[in-house]
C-alpha positions in Angstrom: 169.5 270.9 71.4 173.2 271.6 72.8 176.2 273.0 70.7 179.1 271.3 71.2 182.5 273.2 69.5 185.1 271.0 68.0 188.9 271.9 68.8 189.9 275.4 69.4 186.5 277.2 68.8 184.1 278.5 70.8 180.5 279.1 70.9 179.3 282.8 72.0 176.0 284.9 72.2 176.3 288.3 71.8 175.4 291.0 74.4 172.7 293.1 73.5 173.2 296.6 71.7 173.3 299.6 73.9 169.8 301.8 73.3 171.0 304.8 74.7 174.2 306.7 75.3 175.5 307.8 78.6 174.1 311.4 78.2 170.8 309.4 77.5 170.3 309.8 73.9 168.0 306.9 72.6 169.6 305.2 69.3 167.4 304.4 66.9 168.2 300.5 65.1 170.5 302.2 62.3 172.5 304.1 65.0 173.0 301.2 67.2 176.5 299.7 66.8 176.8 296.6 67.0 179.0 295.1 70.2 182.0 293.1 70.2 180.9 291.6 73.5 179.7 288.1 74.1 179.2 285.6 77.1 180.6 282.1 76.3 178.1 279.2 75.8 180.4 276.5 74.8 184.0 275.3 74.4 185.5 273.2 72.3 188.3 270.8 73.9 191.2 272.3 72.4 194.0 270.1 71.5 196.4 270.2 68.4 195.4 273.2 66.1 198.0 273.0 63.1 200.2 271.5 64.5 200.2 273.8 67.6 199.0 272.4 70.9 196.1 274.8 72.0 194.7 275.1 75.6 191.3 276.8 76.3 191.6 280.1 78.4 188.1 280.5 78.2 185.2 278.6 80.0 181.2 278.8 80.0 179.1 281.9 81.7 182.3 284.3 81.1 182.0 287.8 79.2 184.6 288.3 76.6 185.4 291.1 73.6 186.4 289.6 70.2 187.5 290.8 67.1 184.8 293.0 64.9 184.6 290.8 62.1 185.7 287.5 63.7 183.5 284.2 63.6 180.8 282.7 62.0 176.9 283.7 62.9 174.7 280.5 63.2 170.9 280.3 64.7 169.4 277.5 66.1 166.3 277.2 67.5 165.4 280.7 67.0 168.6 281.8 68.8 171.7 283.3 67.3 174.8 282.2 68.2 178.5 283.2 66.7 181.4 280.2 66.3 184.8 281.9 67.0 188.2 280.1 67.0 189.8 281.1 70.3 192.3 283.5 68.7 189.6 285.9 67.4 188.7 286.4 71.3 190.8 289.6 72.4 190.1 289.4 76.3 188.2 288.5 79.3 185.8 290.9 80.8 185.7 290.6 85.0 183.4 292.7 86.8 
């Protein structure tokens, strides 16, 4: 089964949580925050978005940081995925 976004949203699945910190502490699942990073799955054709004419920035396979509350959390087929509306999507990561 394949997700296809309508408009200006965009399908994401989160990065997973970092388990330890950088001096090597090991979190434990309460301590563990949870990231604002994702890799895009899908994109949605953009378009006209109320009334504004919206073109994607984003495309499959990239890393990007969105907003901490931003999107909506769907699973399907025993994977979770988060719809976000391009806006929520504060930048591209490059390595």
């Amino acid at each position: 089964m394949k997700i296809r976004p309508l408009g200006d949203k965009v399908v994401v699945k989160q990065l997973e949580a970092v388990e330890t910190t950088k001096s090597g502490i090991i979190l434990t699942g309460n301590a563990k925050e949870k990231p604002q990073a994702a890799e895009v799955i899908a994109v949605g054709p953009g378009g006209t978005v109320d009334g504004k004419e919206v073109k994607m920035e984003v495309k499959p396979g990239q890393k990007v940081m969105y907003s901490k509350y931003a999107g909506t959390e769907v699973k399907l087929e025993d994977e979770e995925y988060i719809i976000l509306k391009q806006s929520d999507i504060l930048a591209i990561v490059e390595d």
